[in-house]
N, C-alpha and C positions, 0 to 999 in steps of 0.2 A: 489389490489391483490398483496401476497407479492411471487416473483420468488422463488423457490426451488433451494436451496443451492446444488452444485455437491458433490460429494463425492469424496475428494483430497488424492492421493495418493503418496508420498514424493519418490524421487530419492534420490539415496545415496550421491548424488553431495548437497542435499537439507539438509537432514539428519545431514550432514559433517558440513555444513555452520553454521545450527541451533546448532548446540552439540558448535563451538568456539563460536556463540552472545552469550553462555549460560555462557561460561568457563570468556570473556570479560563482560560481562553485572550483570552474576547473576542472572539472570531471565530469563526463557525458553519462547521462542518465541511459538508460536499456530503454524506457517508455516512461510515457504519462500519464496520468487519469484527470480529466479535469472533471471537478465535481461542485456544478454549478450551485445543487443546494446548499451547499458547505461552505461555499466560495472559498477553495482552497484546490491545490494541486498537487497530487500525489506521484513522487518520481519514484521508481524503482532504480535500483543500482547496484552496482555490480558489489559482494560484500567487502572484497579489498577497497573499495573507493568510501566505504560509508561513510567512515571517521571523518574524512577530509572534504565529504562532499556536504556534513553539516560542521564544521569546521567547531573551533577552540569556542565551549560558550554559546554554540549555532551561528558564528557570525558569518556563515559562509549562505547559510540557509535562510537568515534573516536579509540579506542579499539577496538573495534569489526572487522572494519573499515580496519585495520594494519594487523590486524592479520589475516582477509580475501584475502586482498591485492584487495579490491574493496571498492566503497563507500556504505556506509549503510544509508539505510532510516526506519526510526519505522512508521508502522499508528497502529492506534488503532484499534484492531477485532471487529469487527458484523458480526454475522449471518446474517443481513439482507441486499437489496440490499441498501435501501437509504441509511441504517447507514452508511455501508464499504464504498458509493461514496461519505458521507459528510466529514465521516474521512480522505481518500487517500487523498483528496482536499484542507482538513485546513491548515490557515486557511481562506480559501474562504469563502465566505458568501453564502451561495448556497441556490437559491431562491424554486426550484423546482427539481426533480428527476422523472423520469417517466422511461419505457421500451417501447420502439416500436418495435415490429418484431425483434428481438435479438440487438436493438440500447439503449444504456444509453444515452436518451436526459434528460442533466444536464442544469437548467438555475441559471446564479448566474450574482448577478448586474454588470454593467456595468464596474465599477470601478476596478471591479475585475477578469476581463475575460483574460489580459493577467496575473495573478498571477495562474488563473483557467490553463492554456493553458501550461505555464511554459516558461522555456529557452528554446528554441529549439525541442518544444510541449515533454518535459521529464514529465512534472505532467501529461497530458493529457493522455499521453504512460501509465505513471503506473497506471491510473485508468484503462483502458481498459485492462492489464494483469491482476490487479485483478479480476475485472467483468467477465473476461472470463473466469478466474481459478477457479471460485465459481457460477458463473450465465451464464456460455456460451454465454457472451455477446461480438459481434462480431464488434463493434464500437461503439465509443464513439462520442457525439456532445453536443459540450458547446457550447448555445446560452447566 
């Protein structure tokens, strides 16, 4: 059973952000996540735009980036839950996806579980902001 997408509605702080990846990038971002602990900004995008929206090298991203005056991270958009947790994660190998009672239990090989987990659980963090932004998903667990 596939979870029901929320219905995202954009702050003007979000709005602000998306209008420079577009002026830096060239290509308009789907949404934003601003993620103040992080201090970085996470755009979603459409998967045809990805290449060119973090450009040759990311210099299109490190653009974005400057001119934010925060770090940017691109994943690729789906509407769907598994899609959006295999994207935020790549490139993990990710074995399994499921939802338990508002949990994204993600299993992904072994090999791969601190690249799944990140520096200082920072990939772990941005799956669970987007999960929650789009599936009210209220923790995440990578086995």
């Amino acid at each position: 059973m596939e979870l029901e997408k929320k219905e995202i509605k954009l702050t003007p702080q979000e709005l602000r952000a998306m209008s420079l990846f577009y002026s830096a990038t060239g290509k308009a971002a789907k949404d934003c996540v601003i993620d103040e602990e992080n201090n970085r900004i996470i755009f979603l995008v459409d998967p045809a735009d990805v290449p060119m929206a973090i450009g040759k090298g990311g210099v299109n991203a490190k653009r974005a980036s400057a001119l934010l005056g925060k770090s940017v991270e691109v994943v690729e958009y789906s509407p769907f839950f598994e899609g959006l947790t295999r994207n935020a994660l790549a490139p993990v190998r990710v074995l399994s996806v499921k939802e338990e009672n508002g949990r994204a239990v993600v299993k992904v090989r072994d090999e791969d579980r601190g690249l799944a987990i990140g520096s200082g659980g920072k990939t772990a963090a941005k799956l669970k902001l987007l999960l929650g932004r789009y599936f009210g998903i209220k923790e995440v667990v990578i086995r």
